[in-house]
N, C-alpha and C positions, 0 to 999 in steps of 0.2 A: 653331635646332632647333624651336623653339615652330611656326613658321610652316611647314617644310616639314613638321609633322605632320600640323597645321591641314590642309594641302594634300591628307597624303597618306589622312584619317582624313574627310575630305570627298567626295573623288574619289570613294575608295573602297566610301562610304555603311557604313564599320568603324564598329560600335560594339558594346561590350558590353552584353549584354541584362537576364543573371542573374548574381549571384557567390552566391548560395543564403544570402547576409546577412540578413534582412529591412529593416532600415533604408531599406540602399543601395539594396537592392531596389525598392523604395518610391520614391525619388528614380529611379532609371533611366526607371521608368515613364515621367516628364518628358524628350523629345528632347534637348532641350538641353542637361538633367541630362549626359543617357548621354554626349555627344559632349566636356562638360567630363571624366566618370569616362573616357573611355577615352583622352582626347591625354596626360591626366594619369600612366595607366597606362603607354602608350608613353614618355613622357617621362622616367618613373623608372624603365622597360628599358633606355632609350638609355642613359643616363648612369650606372647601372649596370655597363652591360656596358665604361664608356669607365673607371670608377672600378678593375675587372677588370683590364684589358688592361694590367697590370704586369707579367708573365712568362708565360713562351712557353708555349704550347699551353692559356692555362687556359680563355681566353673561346672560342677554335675546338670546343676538345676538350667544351666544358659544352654547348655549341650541335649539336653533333654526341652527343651524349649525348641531348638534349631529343630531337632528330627524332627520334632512333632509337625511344627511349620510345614515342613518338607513334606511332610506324608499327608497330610491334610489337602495341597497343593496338585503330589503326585494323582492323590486320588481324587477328588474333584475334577480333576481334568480326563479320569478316566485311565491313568497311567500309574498302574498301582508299582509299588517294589515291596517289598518283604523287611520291611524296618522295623514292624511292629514288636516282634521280640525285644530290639536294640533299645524301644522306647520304655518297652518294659522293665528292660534289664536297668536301665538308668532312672528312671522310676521310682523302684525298691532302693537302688544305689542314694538315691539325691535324700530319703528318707531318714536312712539311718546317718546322711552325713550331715543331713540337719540337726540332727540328735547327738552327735560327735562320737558314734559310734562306728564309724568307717571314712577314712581319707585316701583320695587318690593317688600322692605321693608323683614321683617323679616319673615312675613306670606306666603308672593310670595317667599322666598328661602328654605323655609318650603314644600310649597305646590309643586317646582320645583324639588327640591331634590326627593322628593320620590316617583314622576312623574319618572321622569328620571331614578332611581334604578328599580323602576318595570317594565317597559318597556323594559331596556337592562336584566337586569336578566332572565325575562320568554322567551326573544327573543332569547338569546345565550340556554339557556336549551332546548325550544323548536325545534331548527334548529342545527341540529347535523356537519352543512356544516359551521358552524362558527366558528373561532376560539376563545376559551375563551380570549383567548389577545386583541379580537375585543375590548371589556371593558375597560381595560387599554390604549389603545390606542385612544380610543376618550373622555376617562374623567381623564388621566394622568395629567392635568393641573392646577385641580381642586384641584387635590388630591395632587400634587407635591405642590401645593402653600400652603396647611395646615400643611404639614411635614416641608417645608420651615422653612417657616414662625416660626413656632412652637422652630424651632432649634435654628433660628435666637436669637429669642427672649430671648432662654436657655444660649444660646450665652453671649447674650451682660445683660443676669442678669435680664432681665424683666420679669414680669408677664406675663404667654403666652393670655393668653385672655383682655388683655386691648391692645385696637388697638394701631395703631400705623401708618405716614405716610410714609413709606420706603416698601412699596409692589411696585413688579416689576412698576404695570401701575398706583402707585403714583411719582414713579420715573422718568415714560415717561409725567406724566402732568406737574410736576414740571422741568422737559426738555423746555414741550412747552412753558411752562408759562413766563421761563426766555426770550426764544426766541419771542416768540410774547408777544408784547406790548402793546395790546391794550385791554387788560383786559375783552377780549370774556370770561369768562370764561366756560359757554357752549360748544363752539369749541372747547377749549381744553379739556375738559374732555372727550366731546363724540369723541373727535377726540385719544384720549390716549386708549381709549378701541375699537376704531375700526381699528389701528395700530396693536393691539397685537391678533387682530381676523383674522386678512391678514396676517399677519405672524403665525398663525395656521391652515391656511388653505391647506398648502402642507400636512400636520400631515394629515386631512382626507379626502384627494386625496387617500393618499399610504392606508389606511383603506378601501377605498373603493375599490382600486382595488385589495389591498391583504387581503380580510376578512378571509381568509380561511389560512394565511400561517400565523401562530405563529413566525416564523426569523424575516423574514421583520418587521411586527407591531412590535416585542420585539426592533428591531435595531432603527426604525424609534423615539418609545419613547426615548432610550438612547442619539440618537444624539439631540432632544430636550431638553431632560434636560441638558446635555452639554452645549449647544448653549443657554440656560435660564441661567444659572450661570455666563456663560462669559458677557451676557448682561448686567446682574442684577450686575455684578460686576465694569465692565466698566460704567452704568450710576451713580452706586453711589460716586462713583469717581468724576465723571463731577459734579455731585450736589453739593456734599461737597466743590468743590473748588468755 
């Protein structure tokens, strides 16, 4: 992972400029700084979105969410890009992987992740009317679920990298699964990740309307991660009993 980052955050000459921090800020200024802050960045998307990829349509359909956001944003403002295929292409994809008739696999969260990093990176650098926080606030989920997750595991003494069944939307399947009986398991999976796609979707409302105001999007992510811990805490409760 590290290496084809490396590779592709090099080629590229991707890096992040501002996140409107000052500290970090301060540190970006240093090249070398920037190129460790953003493999770093990609690296806790990638593995994110690979911690996600537990039930059908959550990581396609969150990814097709974000473009949209984006494009909606770009063009309102009159600063159109050409994504509209990319939203299409994921679209059709998010459809049949609700159906369980197509999964992303390690290649597709390969090839999504670094889809997704270059697109917001050059979009916030290129358009000075953005707020760097626009970033954290539409892939906050992604990236909170790896630190999570990471801690969790640090936690309770495991290995951070061998999965495990206790991620937020393993939690809400094994919810559904108790409650319905009839052994769909299909519905409940695509239905466990399309729960926690509807409950992210006020998150990029408030991004769309506030792209420009770093409070709001900084407030909007905190009272989410709040409201993710209280969930995640309350359904592991109801599980364990």
């Amino acid at each position: 992972q590290l290496l084809l980052i490396i590779i592709f955050v090099y080629s590229n000459d991707l890096l992040v400029f501002k996140t409107n921090i000052d500290v970090i800020d301060l540190f970006l200024n240093v090249k070398i700084f920037a190129y460790f802050f953003t493999i770093f960045c990609i690296i806790t998307l990638l593995n994110g979105f690979n911690f996600m990829d537990g039930v059908n349509g959550l990581v396609s359909g969150y990814i097709l969410i974000t473009l949209f956001t984006l494009n909606l944003i770009l063009h309102n403002s009159g600063n159109d890009i050409q994504i509209m295929y990319l939203i299409l292409i994921y679209l059709v994809f998010f459809i049949f992987n609700v159906f369980g008739k197509s999964f992303l696999g390690d290649s597709g969260i390969y090839l999504s992740s670094f889809l997704v990093s270059f697109l917001i990176i050059k979009i916030i650098n290129e358009n000075n009317f953005l707020s760097p926080i626009l970033a954290i606030s539409v892939l906050w989920y992604p990236a909170f679920e790896n630190l999570f997750t990471i801690l969790r595991r640090i936690k309770n003494k495991k290995i951070t990298y061998y999965p495990d069944k206790i991620h937020l939307h393993s939690l809400i399947l094994r919810k559904l699964q108790n409650r319905n009986k009839s052994n769909n398991n299909i519905l409940n999976n695509s239905l466990s990740g399309i729960i926690i796609l509807i409950f992210l979707i006020p998150n990029f409302v408030i991004a769309y309307f506030y792209y420009d105001k770093s409070y709001y999007l900084f407030t909007s992510v905190l009272v989410y991660v709040s409201f993710y811990l209280v969930l995640y805490n309350f359904l592991l409760k109801v599980v364990k009993k």
